[in-house]
ZALO-108153 format. One record per residue (C-alpha): residue number from 1; x, y, z. Coordinates in nm, 3 decimals. Layout:
! ZALO-108153
  seq       xx       yy       zz
  NUM        X        Y        Z
...
//
This chain:
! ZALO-108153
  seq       xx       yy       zz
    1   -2.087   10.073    0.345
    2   -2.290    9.829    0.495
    3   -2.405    9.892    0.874
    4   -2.274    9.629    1.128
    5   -2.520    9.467    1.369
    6   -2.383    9.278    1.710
    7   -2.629    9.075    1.822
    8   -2.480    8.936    2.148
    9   -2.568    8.526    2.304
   10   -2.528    8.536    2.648
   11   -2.616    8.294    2.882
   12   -2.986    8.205    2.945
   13   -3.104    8.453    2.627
   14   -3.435    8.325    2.427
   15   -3.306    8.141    2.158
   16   -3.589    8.252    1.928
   17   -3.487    8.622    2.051
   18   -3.131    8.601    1.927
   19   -3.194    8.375    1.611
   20   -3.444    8.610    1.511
   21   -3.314    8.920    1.419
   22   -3.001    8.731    1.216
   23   -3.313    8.596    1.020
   24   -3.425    8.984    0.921
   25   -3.064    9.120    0.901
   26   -2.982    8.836    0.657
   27   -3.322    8.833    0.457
   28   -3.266    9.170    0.436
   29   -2.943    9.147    0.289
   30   -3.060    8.879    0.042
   31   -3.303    9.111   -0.097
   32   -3.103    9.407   -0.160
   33   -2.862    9.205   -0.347
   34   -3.072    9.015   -0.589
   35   -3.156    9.363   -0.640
   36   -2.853    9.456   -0.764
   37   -2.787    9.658   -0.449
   38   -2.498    9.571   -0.139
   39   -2.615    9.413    0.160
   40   -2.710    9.684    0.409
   41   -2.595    9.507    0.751
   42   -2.269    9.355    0.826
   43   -2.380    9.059    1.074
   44   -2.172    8.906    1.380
   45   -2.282    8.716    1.681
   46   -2.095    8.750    1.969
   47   -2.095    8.603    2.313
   48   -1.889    8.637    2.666
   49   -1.747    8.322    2.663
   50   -1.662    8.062    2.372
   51   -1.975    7.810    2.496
   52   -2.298    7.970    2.588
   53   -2.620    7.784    2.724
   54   -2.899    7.913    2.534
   55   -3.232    7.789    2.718
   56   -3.235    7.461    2.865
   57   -3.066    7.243    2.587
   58   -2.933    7.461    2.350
   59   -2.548    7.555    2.296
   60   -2.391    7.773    2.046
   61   -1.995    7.775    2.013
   62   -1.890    8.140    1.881
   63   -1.573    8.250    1.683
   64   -1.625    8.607    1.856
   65   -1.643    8.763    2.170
   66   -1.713    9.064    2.369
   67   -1.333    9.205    2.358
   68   -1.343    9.145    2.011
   69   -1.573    9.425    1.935
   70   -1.421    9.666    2.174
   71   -1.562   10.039    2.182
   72   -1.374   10.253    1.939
   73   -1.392   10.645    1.922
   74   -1.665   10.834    1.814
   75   -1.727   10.817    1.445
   76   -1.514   10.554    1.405
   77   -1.672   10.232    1.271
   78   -2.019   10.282    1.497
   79   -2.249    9.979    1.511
   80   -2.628    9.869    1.598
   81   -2.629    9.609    1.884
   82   -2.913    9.382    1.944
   83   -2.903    9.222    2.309
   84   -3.182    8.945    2.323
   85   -3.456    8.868    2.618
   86   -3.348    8.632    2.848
   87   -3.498    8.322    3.056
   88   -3.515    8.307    3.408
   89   -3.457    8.585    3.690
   90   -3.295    8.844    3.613
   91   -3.053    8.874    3.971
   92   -2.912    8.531    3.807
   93   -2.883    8.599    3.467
   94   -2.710    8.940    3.558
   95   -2.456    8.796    3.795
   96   -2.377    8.551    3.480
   97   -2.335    8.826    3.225
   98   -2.195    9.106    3.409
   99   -1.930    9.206    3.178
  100   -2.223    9.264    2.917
  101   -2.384    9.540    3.126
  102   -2.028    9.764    3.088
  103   -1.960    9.644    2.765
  104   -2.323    9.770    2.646
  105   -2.256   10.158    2.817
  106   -1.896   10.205    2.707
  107   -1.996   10.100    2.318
  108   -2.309   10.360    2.366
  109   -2.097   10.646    2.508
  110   -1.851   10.536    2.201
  111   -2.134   10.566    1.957
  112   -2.281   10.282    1.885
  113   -2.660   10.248    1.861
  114   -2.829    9.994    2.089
  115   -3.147    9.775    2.054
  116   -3.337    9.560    2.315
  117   -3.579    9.288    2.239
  118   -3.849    9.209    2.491
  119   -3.703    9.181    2.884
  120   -3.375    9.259    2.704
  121   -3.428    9.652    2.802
  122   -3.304    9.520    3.168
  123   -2.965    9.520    3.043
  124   -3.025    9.859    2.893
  125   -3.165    9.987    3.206
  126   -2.870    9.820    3.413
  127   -2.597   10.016    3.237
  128   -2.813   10.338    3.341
  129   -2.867   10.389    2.957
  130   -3.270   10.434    2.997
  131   -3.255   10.661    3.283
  132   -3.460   10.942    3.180
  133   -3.543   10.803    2.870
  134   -3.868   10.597    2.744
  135   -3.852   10.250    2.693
  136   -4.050    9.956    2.694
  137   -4.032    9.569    2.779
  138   -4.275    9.260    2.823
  139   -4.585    9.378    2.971
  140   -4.550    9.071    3.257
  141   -4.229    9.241    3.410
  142   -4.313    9.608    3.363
  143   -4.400    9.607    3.768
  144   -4.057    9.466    3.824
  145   -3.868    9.635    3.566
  146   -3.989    9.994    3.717
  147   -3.932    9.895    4.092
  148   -3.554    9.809    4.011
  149   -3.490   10.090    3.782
  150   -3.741   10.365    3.889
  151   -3.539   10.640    3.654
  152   -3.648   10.475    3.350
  153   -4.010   10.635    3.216
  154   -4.173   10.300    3.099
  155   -4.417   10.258    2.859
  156   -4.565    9.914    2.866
  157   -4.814    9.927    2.618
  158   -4.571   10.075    2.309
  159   -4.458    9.823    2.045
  160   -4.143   10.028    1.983
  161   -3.932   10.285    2.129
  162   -3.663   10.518    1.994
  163   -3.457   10.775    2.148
  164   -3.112   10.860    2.111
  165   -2.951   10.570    1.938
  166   -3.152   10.361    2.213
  167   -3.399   10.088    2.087
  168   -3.607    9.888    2.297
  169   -3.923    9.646    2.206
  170   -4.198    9.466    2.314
  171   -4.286    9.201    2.432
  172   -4.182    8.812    2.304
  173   -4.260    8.808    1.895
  174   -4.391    9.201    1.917
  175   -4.071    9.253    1.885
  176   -4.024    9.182    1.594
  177   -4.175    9.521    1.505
  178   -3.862    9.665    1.613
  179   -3.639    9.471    1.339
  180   -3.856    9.558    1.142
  181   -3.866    9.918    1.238
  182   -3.471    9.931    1.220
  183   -3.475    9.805    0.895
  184   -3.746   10.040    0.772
  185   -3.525   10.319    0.952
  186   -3.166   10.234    0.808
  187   -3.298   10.119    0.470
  188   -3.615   10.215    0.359
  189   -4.011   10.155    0.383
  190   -4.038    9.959    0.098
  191   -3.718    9.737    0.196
  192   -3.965    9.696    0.575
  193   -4.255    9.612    0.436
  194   -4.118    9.321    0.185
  195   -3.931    9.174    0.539
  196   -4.289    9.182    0.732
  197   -4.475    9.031    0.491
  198   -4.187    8.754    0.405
  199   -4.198    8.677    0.779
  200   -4.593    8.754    0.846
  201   -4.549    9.048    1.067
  202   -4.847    9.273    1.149
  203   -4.654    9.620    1.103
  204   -4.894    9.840    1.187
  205   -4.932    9.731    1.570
  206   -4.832    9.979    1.754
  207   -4.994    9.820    2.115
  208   -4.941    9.575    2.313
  209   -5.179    9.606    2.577
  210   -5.427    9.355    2.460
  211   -5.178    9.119    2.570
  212   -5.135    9.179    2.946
  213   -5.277    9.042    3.241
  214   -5.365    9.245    3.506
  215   -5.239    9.056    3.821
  216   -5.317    9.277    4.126
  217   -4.980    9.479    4.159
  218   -4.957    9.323    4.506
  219   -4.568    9.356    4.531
  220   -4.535    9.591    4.809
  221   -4.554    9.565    5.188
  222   -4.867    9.687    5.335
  223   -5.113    9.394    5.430
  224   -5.397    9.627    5.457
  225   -5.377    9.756    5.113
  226   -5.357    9.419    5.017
  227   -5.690    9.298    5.181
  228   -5.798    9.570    5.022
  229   -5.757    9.454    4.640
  230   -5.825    9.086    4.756
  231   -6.196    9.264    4.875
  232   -6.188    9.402    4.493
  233   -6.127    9.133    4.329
  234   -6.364    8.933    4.480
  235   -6.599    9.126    4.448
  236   -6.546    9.312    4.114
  237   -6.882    9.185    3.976
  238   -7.061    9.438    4.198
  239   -7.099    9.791    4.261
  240   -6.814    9.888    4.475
  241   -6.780   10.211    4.688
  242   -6.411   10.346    4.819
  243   -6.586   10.418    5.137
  244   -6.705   10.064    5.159
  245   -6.358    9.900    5.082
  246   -6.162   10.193    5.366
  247   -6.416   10.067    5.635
  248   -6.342    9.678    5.554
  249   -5.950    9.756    5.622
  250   -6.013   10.009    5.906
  251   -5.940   10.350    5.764
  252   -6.060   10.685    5.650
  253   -6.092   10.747    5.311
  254   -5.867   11.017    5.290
  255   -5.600   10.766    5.479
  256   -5.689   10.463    5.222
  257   -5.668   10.689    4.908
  258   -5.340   10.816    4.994
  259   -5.193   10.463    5.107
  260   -5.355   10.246    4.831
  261   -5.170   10.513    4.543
  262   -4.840   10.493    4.744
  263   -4.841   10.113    4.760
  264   -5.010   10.064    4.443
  265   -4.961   10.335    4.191
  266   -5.254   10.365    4.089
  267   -5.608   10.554    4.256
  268   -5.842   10.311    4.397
  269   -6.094   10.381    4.167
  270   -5.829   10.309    3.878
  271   -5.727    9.999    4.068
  272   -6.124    9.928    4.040
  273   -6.160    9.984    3.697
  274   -5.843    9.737    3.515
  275   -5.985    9.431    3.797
  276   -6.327    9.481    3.616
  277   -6.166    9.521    3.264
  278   -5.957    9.206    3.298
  279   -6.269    8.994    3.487
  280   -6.447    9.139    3.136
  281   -6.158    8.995    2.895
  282   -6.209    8.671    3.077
  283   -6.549    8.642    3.015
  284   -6.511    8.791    2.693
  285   -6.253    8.496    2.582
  286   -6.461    8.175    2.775
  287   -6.800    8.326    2.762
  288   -7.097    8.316    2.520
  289   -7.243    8.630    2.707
  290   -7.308    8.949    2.513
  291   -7.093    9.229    2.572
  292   -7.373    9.441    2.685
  293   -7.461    9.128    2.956
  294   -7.052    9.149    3.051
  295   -7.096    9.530    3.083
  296   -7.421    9.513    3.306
  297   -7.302    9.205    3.506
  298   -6.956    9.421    3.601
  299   -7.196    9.714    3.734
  300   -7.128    9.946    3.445
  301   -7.464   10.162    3.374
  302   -7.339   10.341    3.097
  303   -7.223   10.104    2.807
  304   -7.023   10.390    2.631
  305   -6.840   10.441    2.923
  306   -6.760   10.095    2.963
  307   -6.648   10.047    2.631
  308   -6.408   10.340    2.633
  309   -6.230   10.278    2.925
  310   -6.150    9.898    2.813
  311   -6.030   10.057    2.459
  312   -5.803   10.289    2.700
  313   -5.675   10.045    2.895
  314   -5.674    9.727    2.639
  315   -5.564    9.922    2.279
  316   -5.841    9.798    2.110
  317   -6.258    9.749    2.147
  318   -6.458    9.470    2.331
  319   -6.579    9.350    2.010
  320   -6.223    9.276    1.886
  321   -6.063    9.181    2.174
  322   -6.367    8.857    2.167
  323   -6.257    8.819    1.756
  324   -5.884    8.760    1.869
  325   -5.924    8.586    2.195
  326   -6.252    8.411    2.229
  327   -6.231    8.024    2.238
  328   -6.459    8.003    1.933
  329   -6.244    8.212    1.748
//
């Protein structure tokens, strides 16, 4: 019996987001059959209301809505939902798709399996279904995403996550991992790997890290703290002491440490470290420089060190982050 899969319009989702995983379902189902098999998914779209604005200039008139699909007991006709990423901020688009948020928790404590794509998981983690649980998102909302929903244990860098009927993925097309993931998981390997390669999907990335860009985490309230990363990051391309920085914003160090982690999140000295790693990708994109040059002009001494930590932070090595991202390239 074939699987059905509600993946829900709403106002203001990513059309791309919501197209794309009725591409995969239905490719999916195309190949199975000339197979000789059935079709493995059961498709519907669904939306709130008969008219939904998708993106700016987009409209897509549905035959089915939300009370359509109602929940149903447990082990009764269970389904996979797919809720899109959205456009926009996210105070507006939930106040325009509120009935979504109770629709999504009442179908998973009926049963159903749910799966997010990209800033999607912010429905997820509305309906208090990722409390507790990991998760991840687009790595240029994680900040926000964790400050509204601090229950949730985020991941930022994973591709994919899976727990308890809950699905969430990364960020924009990485997502796409995840279809493919669910269709690897409900059908079979072989059945995934024909899907990523018909729709030129690099399977094996499990990290999206390379991606982001560090941007200061400067969304909290204490002005001192933030002198103190504007000092950084104007000066990341020398050596740079935590007793230096506490004595340019007035402090002890013990006093700085503690209220640079509490506003921050992260040490100082880790703070330190992702400014010089993202001032390297920079230069490692636009530059001509060699990577030992980059290392020595960021103060690094020890090139192994240097090279290490960016692989930590970044998923992959200097030498092919500049292959992907370099201008040349």
């Amino acid at each position: 019996m074939a699987r059905k899969v509600i993946i829900v319009f709403f106002a203001d989702a990513v059309l791309s987001s919501a197209i794309a995983p009725l591409d995969l379902f239905t490719r999916t189902n195309s190949l199975l059959v000339a197979q000789g098999q059935a079709a493995a998914f059961d498709v519907h779209l669904i939306t709130l209301n008969p008219a939904v604005a998708l993106g700016h200039s987009t409209a897509y008139t549905a035959h089915n809505h939300l009370g359509a699909f109602a929940p149903r007991p447990l082990g009764h006709d269970q389904c996979l939902i797919v809720v899109p990423a959205f456009l926009g901020n996210w105070d507006h688009v939930r106040a325009h798709n509120a009935p979504l948020i109770d629709w999504l928790k009442q179908h998973y404590q009926h049963g159903s399996e749910i799966a997010s794509l990209c800033k999607g998981s912010y429905f997820l983690a509305a309906a208090g279904l990722l409390d507790g649980k990991p998760c991840t998102s687009h790595w240029a909302v994680a900040e926000d995403l964790q400050q509204r929903y601090p229950a949730i244990k985020l991941q930022p860098d994973a591709v994919v996550t899976d727990q308890n009927g809950l699905y969430t993925g990364g960020g924009a097309f990485s997502s796409l991992n995840l279809l493919v993931y669910l269709i690897e998981k409900f059908c079979d390997q072989a059945l995934g790997v024909q899907i990523a390669k018909q729709f030129s999907i690099q399977r094996d990335q499990v990290n999206q890290a390379h991606f982001a860009i560090f941007n200061g985490l400067t969304q909290h309230n204490d002005a001192s703290i933030r002198a103190a990363q504007e000092y950084i990051q104007t000066h990341c391309k020398k050596p740079l002491n935590i007793d230096d920085i506490a004595e340019q914003v007035n402090m002890s160090k013990r006093n700085f440490i503690r209220r640079f982690k509490q506003a921050v999140k992260l040490t100082p000295a880790d703070y330190i470290q992702r400014v010089k790693i993202e001032a390297a990708k920079k230069s490692l994109e636009t530059g001509r420089a060699s990577i030992t040059d980059i290392i020595y002009d960021l103060g690094y001494n020890d090139i192994k060190t240097f090279r290490d930590t960016f692989k930590r932070v970044t998923g992959i090595t200097p030498q092919d982050y500049r292959k992907k991202y370099a201008h040349e390239a």
